[in-house]
C-alpha positions as CSV (number, residue, x, y, z in Angstrom):
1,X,-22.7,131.9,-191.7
2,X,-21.3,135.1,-190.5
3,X,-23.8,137.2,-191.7
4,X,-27.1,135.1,-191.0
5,X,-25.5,135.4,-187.2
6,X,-25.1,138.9,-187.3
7,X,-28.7,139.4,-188.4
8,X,-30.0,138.0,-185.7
9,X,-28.0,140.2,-183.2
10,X,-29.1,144.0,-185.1
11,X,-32.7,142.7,-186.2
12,X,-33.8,144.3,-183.3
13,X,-31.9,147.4,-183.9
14,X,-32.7,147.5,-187.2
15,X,-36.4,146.9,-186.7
16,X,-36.3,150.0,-184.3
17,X,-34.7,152.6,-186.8
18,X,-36.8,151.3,-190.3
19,X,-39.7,152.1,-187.8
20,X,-38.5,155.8,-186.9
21,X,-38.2,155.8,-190.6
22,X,-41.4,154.6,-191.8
23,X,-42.8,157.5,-189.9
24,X,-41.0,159.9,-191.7
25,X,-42.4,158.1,-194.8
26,X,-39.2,157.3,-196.4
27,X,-39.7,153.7,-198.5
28,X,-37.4,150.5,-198.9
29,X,-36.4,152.2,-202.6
30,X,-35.0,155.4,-201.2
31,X,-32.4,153.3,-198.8
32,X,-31.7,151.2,-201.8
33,X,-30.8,154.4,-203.8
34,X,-28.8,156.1,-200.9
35,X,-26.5,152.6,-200.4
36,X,-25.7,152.9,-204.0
37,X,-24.5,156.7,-204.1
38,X,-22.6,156.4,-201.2
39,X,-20.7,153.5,-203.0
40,X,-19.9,155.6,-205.9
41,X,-18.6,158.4,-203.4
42,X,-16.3,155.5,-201.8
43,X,-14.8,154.6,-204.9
44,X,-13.6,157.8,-205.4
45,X,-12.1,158.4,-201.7
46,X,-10.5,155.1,-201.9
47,X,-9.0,155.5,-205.4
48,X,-8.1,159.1,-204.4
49,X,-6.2,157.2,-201.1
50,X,-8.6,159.0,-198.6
51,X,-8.5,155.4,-196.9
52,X,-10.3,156.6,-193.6
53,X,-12.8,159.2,-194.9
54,X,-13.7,155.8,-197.2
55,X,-14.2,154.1,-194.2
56,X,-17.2,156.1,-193.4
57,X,-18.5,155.6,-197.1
58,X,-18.0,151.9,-196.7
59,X,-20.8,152.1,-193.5
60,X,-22.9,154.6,-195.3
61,X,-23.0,152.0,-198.6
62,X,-23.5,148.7,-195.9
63,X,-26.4,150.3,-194.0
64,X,-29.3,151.1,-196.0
65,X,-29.0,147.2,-197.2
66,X,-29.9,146.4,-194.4
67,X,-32.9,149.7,-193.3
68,X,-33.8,148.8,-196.5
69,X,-35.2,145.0,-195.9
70,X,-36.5,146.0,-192.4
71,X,-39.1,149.1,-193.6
72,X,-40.2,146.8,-196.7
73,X,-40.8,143.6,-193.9
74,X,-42.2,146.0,-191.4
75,X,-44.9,148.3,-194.4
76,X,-45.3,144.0,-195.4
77,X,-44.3,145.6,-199.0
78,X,-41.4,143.0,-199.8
79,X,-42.2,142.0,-203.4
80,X,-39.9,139.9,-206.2
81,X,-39.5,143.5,-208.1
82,X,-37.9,144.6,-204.7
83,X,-35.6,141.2,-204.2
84,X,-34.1,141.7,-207.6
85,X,-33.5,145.6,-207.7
86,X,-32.2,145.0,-204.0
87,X,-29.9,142.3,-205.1
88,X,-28.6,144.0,-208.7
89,X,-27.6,147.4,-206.7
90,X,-25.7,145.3,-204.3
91,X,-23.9,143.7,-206.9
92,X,-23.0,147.4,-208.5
93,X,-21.9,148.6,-205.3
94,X,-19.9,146.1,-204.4
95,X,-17.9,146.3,-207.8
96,X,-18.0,150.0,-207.4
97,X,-15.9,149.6,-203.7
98,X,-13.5,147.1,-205.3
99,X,-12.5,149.4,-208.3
100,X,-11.6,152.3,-205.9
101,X,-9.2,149.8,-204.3
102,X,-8.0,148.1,-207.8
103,X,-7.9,151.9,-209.4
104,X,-5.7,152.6,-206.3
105,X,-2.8,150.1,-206.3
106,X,-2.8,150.3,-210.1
107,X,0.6,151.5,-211.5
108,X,-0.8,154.1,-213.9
109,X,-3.7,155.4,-213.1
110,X,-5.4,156.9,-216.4
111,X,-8.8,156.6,-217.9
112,X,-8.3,153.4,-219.7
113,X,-7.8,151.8,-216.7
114,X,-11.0,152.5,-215.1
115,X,-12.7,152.2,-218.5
116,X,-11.5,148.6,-218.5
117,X,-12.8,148.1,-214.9
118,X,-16.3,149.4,-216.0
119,X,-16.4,147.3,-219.0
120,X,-15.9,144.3,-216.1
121,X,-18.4,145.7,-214.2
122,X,-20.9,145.6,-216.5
123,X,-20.4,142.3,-218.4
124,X,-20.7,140.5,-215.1
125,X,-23.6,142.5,-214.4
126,X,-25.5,141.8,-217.6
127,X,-25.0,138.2,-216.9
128,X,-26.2,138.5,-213.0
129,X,-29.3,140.6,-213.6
130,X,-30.3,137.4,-215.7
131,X,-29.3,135.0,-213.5
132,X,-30.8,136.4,-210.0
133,X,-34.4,137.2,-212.4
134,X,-34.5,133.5,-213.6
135,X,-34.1,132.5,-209.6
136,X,-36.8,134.9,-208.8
137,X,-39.1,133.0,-211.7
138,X,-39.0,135.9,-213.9
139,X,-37.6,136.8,-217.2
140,X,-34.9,139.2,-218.1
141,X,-32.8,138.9,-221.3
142,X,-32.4,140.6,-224.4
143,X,-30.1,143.9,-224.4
144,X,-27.7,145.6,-227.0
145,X,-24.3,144.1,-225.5
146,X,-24.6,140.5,-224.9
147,X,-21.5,138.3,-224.8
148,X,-21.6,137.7,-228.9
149,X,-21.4,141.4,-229.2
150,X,-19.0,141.8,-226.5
151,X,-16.4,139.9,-228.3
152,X,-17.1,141.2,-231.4
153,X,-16.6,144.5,-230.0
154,X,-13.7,143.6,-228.7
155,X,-12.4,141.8,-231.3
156,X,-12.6,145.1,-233.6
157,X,-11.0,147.1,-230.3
158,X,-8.3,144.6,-230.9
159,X,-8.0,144.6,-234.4
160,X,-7.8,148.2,-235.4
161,X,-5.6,148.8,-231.8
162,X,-8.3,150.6,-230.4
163,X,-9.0,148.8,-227.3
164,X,-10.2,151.6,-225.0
165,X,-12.7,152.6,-227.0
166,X,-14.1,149.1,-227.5
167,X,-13.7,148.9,-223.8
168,X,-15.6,152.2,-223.3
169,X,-18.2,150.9,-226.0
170,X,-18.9,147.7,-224.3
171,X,-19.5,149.7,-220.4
172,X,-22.0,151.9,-222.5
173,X,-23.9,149.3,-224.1
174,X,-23.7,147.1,-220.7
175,X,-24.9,149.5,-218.6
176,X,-27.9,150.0,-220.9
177,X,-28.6,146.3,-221.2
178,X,-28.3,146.2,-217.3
179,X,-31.1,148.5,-217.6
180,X,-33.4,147.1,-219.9
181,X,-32.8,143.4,-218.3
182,X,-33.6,145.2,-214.8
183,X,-36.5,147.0,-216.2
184,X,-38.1,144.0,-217.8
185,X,-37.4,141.8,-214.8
186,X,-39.7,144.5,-212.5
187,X,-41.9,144.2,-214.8
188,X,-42.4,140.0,-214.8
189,X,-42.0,140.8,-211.3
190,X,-45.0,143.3,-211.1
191,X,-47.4,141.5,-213.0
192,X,-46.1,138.2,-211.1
193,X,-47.7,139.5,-208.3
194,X,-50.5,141.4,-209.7
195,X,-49.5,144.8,-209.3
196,X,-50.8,146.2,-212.6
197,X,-49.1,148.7,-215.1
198,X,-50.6,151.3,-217.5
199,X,-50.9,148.6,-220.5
200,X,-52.1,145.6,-218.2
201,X,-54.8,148.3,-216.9
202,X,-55.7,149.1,-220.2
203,X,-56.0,145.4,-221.6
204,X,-58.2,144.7,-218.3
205,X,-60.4,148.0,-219.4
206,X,-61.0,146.2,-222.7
207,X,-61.6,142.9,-221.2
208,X,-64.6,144.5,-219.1
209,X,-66.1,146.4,-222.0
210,X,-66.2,143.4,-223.7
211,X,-67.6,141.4,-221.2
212,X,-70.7,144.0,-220.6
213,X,-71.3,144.5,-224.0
214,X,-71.6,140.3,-223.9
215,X,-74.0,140.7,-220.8
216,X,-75.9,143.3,-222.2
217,X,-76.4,141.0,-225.5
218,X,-77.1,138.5,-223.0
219,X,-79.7,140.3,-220.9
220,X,-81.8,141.5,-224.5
221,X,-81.7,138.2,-226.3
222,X,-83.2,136.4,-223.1
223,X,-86.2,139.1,-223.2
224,X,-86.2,138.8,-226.9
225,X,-86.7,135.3,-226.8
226,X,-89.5,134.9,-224.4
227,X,-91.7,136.9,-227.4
228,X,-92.2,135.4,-230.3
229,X,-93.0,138.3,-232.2
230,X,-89.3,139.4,-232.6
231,X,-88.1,138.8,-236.1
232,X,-84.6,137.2,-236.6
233,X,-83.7,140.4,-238.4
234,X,-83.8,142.6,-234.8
235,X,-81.5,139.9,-233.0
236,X,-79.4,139.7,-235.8
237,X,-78.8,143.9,-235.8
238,X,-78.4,143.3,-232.1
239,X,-75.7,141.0,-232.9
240,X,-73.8,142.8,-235.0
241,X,-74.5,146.1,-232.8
242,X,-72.4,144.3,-230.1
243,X,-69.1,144.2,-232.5
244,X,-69.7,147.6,-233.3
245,X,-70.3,151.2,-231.4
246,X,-70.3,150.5,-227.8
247,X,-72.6,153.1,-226.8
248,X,-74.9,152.2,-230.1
249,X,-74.8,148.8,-228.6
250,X,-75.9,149.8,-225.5
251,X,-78.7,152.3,-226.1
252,X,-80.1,149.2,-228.4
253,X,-79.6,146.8,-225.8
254,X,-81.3,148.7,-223.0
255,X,-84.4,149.6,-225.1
256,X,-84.9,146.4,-226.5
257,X,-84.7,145.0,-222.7
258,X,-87.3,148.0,-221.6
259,X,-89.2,147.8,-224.5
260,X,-89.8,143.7,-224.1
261,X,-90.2,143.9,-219.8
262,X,-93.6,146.5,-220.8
263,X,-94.6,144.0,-222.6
């Protein structure tokens, strides 16, 4: 409730600065980026107790979430891919603010502590990015480090009394499935909404060849056919021709038509 208030009172404000920005040609991605560095900065000063320099990180992580949003409504460039990367790195940088502070008021503050934080981190994440791309319409599963092997993972940590390095095991393989999920879900999302990638292009580069070497099959059998004269055995090489050599079929094609329109 909160929030959808205070929108309303910077919209204006924040309109005004994503347009200073859009004429320096900075994009909805770099803001996204920026939010999510300062967060990693802020976990440090607040785990290192640097409570007001943190402060400052905490504005410089909070901002671009909202510059963001206002250049991609104001370059009319909000898309689904931009929703769920926009959504995911908020999710990572609020977890990221929260360890500083957990790390912080720990007793001992080693490496397996923050190991088991990350490992947190990024099993809720690998669930979320799944979640928030099926509310978007779009799929994103699959990964090396879903829950089955999580617990098997750490059921071995367990078992053999190696639990940090099943922890650390498990942020590794989690980060890389938040990854793959996220990478897979801007995909859905691009071709969702048309925008087309190398493979898609390629596909649609075979679809038109095939298409014109149909037409051109088309075009010639139409001529043939209004002249008797034309034996089976020519519209049946034209046939196969258009299966074969594209260039073959088209050097056939066209003389066949040019040949048949003298006549």
């Amino acid at each position: 409730m909160l929030d959808a208030k205070a929108r309303k009172l910077i919209d204006p404000v924040t309109k005004s600065i994503a347009r200073f920005f859009i004429k320096l040609n900075f994009t909805p991605d770099f803001f996204t980026a920026l939010g999510a560095i300062a967060a990693v900065a802020t976990m440090f000063l607040i785990a290192d107790g640097h409570f007001r320099w943190a402060v400052i990180g905490v504005l410089l992580s909070g901002l671009p979430d909202l510059i963001d949003g206002a250049i991609a409504r104001e370059t009319e460039t909000t898309s689904l891919k931009g929703a769920l990367v926009d959504s995911v790195t908020d999710r990572i940088t609020d977890a990221l603010i929260f360890s500083g502070a957990i790390y912080y008021f720990s007793a001992d503050r080693d490496w397996q502590l923050m190991v088991s934080i990350a490992a947190l981190i990024s099993s809720l994440m690998v669930s979320y990015v799944r979640a928030r791309a099926e509310g978007l319409g779009l799929k994103a599963s699959g990964g090396i480090m879903e829950r089955a092997e999580r617990l098997i993972v750490f059921g071995l940590g367990l078992l053999f009394l190696q639990l940090e390095w099943a922890l650390l095991i498990i942020t590794i393989g989690g980060l890389l499935t938040v990854g793959l999920r996220s990478f897979r879900g801007t995909i859905a999302a691009n071709r969702a909404e048309g925008v087309e990638t190398k493979s898609t292009l390629r596909q649609i580069k075979r679809e038109e060849s095939k298409n014109n070497r149909i037409q051109l099959y088309q075009e010639a059998v139409d001529k043939i056919s209004e002249n008797n004269d034309v034996t089976r055995h020519i519209k049946f090489s034209l046939w196969s021709a258009s299966f074969g050599n594209e260039e073959k079929f088209n050097e056939k094609a066209k003389k066949l038509i040019t040949k048949y329109e003298k006549d």
